[in-house]
mmCIF entry with sequence, helices, sheets and N, C-alpha, C, O atoms, coordinates in Angstrom:
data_MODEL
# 
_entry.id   MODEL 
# 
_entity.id                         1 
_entity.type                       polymer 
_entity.pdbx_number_of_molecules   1 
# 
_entity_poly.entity_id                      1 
_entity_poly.type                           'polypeptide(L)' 
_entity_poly.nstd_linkage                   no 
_entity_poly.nstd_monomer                   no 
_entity_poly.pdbx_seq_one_letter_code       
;(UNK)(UNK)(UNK)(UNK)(UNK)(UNK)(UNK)(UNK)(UNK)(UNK)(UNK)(UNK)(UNK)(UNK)(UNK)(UNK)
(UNK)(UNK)(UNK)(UNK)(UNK)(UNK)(UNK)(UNK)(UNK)(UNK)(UNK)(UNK)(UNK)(UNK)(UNK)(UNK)
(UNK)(UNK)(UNK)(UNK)(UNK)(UNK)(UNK)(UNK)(UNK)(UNK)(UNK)(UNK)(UNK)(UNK)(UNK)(UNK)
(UNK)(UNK)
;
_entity_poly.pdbx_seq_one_letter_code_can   XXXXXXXXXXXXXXXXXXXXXXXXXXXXXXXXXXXXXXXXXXXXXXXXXX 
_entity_poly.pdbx_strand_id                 A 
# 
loop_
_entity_poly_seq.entity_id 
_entity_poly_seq.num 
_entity_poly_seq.mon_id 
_entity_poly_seq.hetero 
1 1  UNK n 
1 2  UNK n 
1 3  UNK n 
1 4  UNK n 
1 5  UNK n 
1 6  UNK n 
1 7  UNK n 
1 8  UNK n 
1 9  UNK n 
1 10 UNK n 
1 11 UNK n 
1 12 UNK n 
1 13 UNK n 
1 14 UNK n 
1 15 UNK n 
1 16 UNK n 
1 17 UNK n 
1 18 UNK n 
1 19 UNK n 
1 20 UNK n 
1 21 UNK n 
1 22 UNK n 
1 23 UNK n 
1 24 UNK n 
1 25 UNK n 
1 26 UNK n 
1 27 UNK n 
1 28 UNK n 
1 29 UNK n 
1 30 UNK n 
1 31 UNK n 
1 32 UNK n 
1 33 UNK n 
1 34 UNK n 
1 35 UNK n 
1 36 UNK n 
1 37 UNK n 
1 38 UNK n 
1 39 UNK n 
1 40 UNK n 
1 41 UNK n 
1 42 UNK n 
1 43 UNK n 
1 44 UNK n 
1 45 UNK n 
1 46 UNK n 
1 47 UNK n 
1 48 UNK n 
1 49 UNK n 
1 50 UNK n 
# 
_struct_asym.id          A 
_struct_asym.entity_id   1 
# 
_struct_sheet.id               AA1 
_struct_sheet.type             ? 
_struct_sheet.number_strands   3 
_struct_sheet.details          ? 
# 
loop_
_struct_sheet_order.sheet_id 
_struct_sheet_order.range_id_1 
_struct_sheet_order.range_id_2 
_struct_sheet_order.offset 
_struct_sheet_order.sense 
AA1 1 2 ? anti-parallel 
AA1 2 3 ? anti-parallel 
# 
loop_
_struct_sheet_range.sheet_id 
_struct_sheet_range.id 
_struct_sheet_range.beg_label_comp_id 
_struct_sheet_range.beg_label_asym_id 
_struct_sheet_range.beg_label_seq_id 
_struct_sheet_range.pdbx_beg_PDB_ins_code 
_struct_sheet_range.end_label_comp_id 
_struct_sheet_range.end_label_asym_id 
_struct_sheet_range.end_label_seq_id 
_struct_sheet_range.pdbx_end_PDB_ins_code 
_struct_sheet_range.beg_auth_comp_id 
_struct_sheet_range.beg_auth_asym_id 
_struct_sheet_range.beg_auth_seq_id 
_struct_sheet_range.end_auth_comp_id 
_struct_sheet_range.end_auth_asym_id 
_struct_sheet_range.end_auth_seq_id 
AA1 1 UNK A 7  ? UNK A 10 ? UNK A 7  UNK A 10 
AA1 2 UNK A 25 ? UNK A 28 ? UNK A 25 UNK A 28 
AA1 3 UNK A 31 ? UNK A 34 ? UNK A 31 UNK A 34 
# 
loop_
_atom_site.group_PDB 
_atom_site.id 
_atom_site.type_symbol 
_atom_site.label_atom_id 
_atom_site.label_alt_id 
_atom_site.label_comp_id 
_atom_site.label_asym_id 
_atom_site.label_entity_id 
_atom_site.label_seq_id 
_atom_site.pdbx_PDB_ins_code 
_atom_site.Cartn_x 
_atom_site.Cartn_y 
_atom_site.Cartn_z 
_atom_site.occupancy 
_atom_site.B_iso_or_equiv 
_atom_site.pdbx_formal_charge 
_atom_site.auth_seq_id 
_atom_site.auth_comp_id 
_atom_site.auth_asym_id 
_atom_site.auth_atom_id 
_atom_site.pdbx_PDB_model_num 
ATOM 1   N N  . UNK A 1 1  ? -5.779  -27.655 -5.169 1.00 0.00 ? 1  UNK A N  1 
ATOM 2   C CA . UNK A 1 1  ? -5.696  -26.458 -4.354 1.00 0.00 ? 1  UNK A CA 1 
ATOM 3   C C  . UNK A 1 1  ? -6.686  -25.414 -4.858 1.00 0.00 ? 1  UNK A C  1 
ATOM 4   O O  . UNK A 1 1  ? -6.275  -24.512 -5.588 1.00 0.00 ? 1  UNK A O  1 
ATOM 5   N N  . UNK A 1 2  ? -7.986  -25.491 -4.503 1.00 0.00 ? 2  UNK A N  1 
ATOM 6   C CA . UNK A 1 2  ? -9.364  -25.190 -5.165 1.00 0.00 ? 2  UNK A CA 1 
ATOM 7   C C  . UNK A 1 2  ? -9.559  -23.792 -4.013 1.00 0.00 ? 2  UNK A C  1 
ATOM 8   O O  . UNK A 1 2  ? -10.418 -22.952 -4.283 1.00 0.00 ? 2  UNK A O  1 
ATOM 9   N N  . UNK A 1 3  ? -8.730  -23.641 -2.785 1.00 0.00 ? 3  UNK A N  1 
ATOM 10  C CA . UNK A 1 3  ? -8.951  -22.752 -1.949 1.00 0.00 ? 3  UNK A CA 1 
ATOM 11  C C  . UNK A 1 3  ? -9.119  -21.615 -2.238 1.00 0.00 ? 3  UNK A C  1 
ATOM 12  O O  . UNK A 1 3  ? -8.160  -21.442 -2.989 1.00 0.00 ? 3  UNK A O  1 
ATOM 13  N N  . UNK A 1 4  ? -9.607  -20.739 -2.202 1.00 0.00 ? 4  UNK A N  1 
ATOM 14  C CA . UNK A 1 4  ? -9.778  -19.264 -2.071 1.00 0.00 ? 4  UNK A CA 1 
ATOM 15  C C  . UNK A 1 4  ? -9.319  -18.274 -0.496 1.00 0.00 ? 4  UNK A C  1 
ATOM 16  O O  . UNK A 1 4  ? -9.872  -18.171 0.599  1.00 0.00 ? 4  UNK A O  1 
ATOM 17  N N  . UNK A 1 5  ? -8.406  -17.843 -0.920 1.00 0.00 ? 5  UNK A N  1 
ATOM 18  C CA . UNK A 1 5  ? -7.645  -16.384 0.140  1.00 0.00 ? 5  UNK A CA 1 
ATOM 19  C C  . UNK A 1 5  ? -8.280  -15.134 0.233  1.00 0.00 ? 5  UNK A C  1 
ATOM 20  O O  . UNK A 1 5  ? -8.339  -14.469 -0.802 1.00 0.00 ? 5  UNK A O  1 
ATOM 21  N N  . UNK A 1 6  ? -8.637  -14.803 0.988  1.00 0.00 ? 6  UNK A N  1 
ATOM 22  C CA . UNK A 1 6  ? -8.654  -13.150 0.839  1.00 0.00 ? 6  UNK A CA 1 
ATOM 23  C C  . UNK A 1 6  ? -7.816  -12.544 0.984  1.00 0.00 ? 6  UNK A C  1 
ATOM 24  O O  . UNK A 1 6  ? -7.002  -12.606 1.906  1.00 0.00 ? 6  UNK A O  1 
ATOM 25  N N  . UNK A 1 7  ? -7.854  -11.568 -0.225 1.00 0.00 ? 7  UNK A N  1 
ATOM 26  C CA . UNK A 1 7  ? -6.443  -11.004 -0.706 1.00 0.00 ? 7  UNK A CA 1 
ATOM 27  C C  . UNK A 1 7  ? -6.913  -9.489  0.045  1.00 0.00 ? 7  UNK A C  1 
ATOM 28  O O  . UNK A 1 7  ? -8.045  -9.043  -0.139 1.00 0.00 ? 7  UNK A O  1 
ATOM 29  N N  . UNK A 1 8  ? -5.602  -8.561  1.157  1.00 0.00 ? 8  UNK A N  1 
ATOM 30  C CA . UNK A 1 8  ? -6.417  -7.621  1.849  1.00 0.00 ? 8  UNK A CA 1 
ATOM 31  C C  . UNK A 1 8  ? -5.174  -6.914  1.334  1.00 0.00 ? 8  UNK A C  1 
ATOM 32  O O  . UNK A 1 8  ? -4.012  -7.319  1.292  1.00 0.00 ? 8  UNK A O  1 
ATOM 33  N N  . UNK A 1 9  ? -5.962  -5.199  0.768  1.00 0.00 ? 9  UNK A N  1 
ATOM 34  C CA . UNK A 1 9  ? -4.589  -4.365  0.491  1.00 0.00 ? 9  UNK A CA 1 
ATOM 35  C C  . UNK A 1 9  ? -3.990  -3.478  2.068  1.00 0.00 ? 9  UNK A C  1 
ATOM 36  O O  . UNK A 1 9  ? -4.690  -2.894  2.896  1.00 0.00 ? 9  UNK A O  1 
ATOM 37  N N  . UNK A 1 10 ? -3.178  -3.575  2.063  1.00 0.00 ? 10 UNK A N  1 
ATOM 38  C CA . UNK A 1 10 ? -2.774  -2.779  3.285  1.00 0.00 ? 10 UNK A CA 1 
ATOM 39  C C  . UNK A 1 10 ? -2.292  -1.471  3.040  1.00 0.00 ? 10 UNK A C  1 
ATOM 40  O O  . UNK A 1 10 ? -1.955  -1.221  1.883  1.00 0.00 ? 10 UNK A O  1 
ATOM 41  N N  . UNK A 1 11 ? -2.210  -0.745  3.749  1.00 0.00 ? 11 UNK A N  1 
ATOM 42  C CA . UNK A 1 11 ? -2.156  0.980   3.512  1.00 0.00 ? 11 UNK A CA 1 
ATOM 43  C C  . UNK A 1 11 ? -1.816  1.487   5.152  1.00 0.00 ? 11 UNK A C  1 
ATOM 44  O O  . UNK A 1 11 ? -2.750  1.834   5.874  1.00 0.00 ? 11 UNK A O  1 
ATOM 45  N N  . UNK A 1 12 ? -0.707  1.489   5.540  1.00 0.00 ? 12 UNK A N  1 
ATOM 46  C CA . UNK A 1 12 ? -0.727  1.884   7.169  1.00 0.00 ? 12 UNK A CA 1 
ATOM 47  C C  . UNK A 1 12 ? -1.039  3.501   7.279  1.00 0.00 ? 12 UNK A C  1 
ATOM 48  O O  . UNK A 1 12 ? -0.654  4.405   6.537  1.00 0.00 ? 12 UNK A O  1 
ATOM 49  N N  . UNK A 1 13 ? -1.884  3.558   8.481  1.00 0.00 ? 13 UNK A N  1 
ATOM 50  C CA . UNK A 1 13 ? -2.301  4.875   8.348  1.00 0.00 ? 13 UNK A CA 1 
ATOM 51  C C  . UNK A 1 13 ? -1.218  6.326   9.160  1.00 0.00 ? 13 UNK A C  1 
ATOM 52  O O  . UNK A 1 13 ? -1.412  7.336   9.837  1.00 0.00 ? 13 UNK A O  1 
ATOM 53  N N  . UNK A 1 14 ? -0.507  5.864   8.777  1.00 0.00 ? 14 UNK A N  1 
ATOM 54  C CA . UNK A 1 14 ? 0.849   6.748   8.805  1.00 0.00 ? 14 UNK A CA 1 
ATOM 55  C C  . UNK A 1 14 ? 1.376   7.533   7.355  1.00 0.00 ? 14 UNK A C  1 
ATOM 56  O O  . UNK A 1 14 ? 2.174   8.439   7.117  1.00 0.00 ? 14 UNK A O  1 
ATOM 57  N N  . UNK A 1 15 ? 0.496   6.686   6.552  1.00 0.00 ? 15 UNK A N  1 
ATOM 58  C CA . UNK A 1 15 ? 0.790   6.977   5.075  1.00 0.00 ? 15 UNK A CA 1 
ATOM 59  C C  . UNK A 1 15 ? -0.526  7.436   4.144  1.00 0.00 ? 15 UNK A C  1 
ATOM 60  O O  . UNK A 1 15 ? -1.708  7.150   4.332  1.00 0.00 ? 15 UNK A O  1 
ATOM 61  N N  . UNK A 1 16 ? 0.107   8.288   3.019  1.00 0.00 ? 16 UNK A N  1 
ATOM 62  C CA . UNK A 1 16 ? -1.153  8.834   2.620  1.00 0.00 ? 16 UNK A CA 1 
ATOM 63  C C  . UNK A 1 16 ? -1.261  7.590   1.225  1.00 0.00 ? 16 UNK A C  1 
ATOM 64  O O  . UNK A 1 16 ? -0.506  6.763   0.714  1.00 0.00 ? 16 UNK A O  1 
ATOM 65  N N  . UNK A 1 17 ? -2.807  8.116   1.013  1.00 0.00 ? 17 UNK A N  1 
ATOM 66  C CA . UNK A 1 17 ? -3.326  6.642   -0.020 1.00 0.00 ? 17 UNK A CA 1 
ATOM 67  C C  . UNK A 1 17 ? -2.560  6.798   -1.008 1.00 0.00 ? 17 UNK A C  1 
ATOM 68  O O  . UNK A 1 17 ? -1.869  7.805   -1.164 1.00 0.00 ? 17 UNK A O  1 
ATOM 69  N N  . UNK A 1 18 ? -2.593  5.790   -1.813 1.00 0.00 ? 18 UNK A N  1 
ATOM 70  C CA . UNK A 1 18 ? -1.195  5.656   -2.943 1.00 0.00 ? 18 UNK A CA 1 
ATOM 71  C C  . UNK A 1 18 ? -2.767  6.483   -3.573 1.00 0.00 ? 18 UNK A C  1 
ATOM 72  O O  . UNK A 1 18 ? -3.890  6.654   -3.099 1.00 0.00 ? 18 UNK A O  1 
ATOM 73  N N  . UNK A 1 19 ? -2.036  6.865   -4.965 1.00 0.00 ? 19 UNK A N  1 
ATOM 74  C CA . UNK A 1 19 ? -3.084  6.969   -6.380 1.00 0.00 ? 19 UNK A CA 1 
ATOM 75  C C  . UNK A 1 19 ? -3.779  5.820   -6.932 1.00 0.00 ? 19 UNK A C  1 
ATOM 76  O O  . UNK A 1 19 ? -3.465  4.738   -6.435 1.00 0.00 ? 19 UNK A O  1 
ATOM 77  N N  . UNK A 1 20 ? -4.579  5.818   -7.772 1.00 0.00 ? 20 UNK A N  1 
ATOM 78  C CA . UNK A 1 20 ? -4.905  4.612   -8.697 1.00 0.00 ? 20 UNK A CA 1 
ATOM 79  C C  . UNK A 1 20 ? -5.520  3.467   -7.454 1.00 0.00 ? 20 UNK A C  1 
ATOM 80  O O  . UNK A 1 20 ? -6.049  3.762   -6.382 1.00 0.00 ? 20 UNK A O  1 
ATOM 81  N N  . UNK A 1 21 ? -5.339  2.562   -7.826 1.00 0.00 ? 21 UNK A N  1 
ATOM 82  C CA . UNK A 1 21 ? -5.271  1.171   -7.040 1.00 0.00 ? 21 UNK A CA 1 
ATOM 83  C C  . UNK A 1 21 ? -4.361  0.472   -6.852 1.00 0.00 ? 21 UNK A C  1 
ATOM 84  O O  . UNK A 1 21 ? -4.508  -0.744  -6.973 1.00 0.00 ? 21 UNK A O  1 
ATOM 85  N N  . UNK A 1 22 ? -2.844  1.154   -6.412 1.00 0.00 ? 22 UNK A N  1 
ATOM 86  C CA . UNK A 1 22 ? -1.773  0.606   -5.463 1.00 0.00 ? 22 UNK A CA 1 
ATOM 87  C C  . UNK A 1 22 ? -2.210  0.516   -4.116 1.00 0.00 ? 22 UNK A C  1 
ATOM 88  O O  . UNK A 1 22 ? -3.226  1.033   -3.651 1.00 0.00 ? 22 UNK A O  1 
ATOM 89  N N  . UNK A 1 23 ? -1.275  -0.255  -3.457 1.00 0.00 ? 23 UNK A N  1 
ATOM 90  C CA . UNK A 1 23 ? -1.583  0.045   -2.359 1.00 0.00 ? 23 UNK A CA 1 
ATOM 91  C C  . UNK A 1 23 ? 0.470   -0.510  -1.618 1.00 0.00 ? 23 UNK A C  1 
ATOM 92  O O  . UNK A 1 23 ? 1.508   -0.784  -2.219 1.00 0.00 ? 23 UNK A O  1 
ATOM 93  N N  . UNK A 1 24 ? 0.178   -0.441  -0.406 1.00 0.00 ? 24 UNK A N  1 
ATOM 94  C CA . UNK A 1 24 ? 2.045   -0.563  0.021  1.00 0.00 ? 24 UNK A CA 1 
ATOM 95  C C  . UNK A 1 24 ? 2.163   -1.682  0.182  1.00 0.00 ? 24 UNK A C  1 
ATOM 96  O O  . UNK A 1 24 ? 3.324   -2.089  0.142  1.00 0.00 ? 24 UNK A O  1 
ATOM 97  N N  . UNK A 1 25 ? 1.179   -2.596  0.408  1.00 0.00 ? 25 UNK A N  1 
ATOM 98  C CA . UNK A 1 25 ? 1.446   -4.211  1.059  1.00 0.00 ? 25 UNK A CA 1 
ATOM 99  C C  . UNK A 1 25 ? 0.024   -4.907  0.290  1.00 0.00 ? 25 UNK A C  1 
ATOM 100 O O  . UNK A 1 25 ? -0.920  -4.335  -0.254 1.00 0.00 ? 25 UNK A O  1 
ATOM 101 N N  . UNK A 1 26 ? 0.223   -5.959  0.434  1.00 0.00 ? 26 UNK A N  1 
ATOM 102 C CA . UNK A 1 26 ? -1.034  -6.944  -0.064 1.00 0.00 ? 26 UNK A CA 1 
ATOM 103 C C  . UNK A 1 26 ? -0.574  -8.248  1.058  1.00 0.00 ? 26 UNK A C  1 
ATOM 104 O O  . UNK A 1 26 ? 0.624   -8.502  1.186  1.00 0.00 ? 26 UNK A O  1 
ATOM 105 N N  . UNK A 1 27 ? -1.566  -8.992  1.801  1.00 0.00 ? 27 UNK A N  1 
ATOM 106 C CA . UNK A 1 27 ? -1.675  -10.125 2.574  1.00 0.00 ? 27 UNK A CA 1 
ATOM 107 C C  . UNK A 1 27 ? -2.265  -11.035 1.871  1.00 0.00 ? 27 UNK A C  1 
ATOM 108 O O  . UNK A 1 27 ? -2.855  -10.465 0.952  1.00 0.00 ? 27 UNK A O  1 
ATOM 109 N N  . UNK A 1 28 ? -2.408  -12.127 1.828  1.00 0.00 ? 28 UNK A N  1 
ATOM 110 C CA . UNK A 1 28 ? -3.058  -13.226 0.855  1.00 0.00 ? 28 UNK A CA 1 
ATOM 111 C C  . UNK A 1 28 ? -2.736  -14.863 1.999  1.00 0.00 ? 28 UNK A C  1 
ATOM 112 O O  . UNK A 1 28 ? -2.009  -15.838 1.804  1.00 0.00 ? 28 UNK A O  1 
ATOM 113 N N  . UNK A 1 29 ? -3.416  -14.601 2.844  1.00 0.00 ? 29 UNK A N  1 
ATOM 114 C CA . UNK A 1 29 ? -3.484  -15.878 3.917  1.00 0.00 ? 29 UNK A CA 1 
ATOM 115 C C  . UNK A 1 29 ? -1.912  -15.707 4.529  1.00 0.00 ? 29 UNK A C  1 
ATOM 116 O O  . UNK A 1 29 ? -1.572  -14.583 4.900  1.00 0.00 ? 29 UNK A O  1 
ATOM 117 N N  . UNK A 1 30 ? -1.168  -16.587 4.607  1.00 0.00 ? 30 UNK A N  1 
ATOM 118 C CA . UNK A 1 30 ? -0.145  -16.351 5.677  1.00 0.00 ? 30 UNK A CA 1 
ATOM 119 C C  . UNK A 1 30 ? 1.456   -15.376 4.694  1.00 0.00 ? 30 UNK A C  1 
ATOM 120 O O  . UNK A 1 30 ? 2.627   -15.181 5.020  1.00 0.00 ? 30 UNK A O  1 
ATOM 121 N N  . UNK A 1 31 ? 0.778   -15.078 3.676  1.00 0.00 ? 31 UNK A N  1 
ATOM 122 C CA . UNK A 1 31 ? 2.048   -14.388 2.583  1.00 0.00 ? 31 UNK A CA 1 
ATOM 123 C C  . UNK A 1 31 ? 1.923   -12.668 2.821  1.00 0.00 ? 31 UNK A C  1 
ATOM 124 O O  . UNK A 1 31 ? 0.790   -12.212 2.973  1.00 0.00 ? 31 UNK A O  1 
ATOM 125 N N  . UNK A 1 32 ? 2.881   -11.912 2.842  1.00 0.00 ? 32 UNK A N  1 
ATOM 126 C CA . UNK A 1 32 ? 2.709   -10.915 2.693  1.00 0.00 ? 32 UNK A CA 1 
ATOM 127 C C  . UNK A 1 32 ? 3.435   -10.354 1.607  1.00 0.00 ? 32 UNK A C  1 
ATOM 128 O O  . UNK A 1 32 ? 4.525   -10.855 1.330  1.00 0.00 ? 32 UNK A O  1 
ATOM 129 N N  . UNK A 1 33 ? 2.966   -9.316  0.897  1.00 0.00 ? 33 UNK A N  1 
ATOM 130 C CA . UNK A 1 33 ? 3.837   -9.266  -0.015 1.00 0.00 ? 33 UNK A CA 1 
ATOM 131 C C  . UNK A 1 33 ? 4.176   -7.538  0.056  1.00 0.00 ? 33 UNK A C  1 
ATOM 132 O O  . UNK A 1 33 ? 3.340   -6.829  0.617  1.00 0.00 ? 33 UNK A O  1 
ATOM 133 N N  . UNK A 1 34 ? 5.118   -7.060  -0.388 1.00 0.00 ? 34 UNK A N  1 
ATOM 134 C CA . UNK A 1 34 ? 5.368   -5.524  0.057  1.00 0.00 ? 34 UNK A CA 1 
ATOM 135 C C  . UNK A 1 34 ? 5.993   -4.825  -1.300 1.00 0.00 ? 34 UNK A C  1 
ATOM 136 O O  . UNK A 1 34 ? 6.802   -5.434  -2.001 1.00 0.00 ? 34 UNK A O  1 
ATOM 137 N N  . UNK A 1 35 ? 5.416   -3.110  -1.692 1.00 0.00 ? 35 UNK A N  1 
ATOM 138 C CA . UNK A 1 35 ? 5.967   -3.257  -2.639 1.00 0.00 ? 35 UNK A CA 1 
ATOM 139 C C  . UNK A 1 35 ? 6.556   -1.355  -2.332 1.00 0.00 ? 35 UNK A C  1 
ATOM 140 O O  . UNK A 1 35 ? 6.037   -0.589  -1.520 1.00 0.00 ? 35 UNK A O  1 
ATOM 141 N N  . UNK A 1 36 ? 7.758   -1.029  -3.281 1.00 0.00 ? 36 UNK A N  1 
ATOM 142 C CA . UNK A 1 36 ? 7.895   -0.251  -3.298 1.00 0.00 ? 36 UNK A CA 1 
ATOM 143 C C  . UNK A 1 36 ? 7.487   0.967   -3.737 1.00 0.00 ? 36 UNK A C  1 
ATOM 144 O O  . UNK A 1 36 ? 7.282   0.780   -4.937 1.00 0.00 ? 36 UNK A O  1 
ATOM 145 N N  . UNK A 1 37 ? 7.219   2.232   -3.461 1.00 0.00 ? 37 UNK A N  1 
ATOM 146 C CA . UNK A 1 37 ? 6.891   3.393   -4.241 1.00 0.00 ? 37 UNK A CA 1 
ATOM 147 C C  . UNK A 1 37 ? 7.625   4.584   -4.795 1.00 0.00 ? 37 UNK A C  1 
ATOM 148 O O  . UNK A 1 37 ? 8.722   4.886   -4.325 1.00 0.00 ? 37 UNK A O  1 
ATOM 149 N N  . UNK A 1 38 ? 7.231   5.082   -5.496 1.00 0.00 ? 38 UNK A N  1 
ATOM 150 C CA . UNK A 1 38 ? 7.768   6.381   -6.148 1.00 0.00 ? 38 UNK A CA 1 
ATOM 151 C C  . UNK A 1 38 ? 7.046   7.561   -4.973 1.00 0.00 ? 38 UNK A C  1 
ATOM 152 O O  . UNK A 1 38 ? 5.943   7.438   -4.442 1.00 0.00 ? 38 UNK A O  1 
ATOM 153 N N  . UNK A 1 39 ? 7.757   8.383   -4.829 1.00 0.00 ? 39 UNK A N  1 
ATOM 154 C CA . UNK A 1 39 ? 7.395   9.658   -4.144 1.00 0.00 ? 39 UNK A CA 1 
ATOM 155 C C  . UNK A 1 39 ? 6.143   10.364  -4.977 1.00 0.00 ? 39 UNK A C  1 
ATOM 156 O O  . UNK A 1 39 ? 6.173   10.241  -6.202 1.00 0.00 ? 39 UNK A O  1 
ATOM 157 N N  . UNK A 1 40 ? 5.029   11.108  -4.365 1.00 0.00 ? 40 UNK A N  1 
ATOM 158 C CA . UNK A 1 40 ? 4.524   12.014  -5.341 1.00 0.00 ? 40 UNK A CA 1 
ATOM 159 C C  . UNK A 1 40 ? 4.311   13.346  -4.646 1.00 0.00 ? 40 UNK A C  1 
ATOM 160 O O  . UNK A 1 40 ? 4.810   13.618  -3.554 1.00 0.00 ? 40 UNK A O  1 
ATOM 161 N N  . UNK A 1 41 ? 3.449   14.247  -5.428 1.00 0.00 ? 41 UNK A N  1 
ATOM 162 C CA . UNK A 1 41 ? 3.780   15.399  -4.561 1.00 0.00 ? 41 UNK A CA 1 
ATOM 163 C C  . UNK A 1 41 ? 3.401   15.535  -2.784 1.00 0.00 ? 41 UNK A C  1 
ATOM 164 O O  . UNK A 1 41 ? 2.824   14.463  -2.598 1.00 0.00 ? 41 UNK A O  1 
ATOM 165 N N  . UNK A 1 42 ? 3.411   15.980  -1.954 1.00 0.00 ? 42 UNK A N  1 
ATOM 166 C CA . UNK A 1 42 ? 3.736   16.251  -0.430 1.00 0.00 ? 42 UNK A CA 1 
ATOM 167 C C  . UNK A 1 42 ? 1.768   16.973  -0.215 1.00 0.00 ? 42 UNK A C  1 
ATOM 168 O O  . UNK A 1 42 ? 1.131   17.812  -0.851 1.00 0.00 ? 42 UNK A O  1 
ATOM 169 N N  . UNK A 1 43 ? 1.280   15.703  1.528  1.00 0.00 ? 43 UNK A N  1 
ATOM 170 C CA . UNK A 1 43 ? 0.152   17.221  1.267  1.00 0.00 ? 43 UNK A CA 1 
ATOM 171 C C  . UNK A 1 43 ? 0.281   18.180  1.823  1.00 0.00 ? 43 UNK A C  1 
ATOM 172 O O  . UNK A 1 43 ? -0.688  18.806  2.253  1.00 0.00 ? 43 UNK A O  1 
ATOM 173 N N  . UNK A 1 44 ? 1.846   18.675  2.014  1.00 0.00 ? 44 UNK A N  1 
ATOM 174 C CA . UNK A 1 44 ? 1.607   19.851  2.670  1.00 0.00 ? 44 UNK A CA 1 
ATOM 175 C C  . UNK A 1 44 ? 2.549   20.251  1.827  1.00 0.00 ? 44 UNK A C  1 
ATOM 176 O O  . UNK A 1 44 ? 3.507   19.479  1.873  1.00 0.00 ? 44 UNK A O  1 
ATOM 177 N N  . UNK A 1 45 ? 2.788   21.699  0.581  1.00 0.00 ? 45 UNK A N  1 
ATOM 178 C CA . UNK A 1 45 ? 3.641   22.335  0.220  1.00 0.00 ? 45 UNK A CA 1 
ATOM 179 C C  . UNK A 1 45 ? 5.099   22.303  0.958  1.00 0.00 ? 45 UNK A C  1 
ATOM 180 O O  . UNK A 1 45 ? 5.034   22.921  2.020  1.00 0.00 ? 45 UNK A O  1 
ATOM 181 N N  . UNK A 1 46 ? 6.294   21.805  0.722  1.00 0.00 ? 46 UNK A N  1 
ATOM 182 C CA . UNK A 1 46 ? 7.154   22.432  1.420  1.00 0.00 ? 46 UNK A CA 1 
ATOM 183 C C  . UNK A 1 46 ? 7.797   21.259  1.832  1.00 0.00 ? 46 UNK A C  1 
ATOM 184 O O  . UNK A 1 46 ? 9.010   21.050  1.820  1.00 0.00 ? 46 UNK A O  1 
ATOM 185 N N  . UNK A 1 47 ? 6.826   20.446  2.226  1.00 0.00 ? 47 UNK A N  1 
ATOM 186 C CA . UNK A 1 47 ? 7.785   19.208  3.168  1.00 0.00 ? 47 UNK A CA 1 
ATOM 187 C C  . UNK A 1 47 ? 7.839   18.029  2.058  1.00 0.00 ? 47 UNK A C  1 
ATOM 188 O O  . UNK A 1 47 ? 7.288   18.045  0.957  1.00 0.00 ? 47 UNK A O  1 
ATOM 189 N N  . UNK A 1 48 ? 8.550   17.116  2.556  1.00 0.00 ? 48 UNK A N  1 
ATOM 190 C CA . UNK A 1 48 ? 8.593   15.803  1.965  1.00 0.00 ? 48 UNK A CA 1 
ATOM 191 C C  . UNK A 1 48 ? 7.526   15.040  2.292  1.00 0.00 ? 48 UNK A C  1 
ATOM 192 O O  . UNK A 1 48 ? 6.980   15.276  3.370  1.00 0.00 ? 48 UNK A O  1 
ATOM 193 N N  . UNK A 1 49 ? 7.081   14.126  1.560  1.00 0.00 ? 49 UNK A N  1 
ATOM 194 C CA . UNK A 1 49 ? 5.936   13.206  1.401  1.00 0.00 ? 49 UNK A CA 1 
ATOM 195 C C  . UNK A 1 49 ? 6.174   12.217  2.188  1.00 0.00 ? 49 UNK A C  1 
ATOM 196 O O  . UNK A 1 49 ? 7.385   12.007  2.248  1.00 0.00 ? 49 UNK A O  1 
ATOM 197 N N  . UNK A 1 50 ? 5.371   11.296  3.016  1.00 0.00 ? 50 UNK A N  1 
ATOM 198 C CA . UNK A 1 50 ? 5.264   10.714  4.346  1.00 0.00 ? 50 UNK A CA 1 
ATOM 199 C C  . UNK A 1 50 ? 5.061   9.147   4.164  1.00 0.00 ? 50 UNK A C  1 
ATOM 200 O O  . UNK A 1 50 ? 4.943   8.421   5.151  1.00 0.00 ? 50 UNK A O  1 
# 
């Protein structure tokens, strides 16, 4: 199993970019994989983070 996947990070654009190099989902040929996050601060003062 010598195959090579492209591994694609997903980020729906409903959501703001994680930090660092997370991302919310990763695809890897027919697998998806999904991961959870920590809240960080909001970009708008006041409200909750999206």
């Amino acid at each position: 199993m010598s195959d090579k996947l492209t591994k694609t990070a997903i980020t729906p654009a409903t959501h703001t970019t994680p930090p660092a190099k997370f991302s919310h989902g990763v695809r890897k040929g027919n697998i998806l994989q999904v991961a959870g996050q920590v809240g960080f601060l909001p970009a708008v003062p006041g409200e909750a983070p999206t």
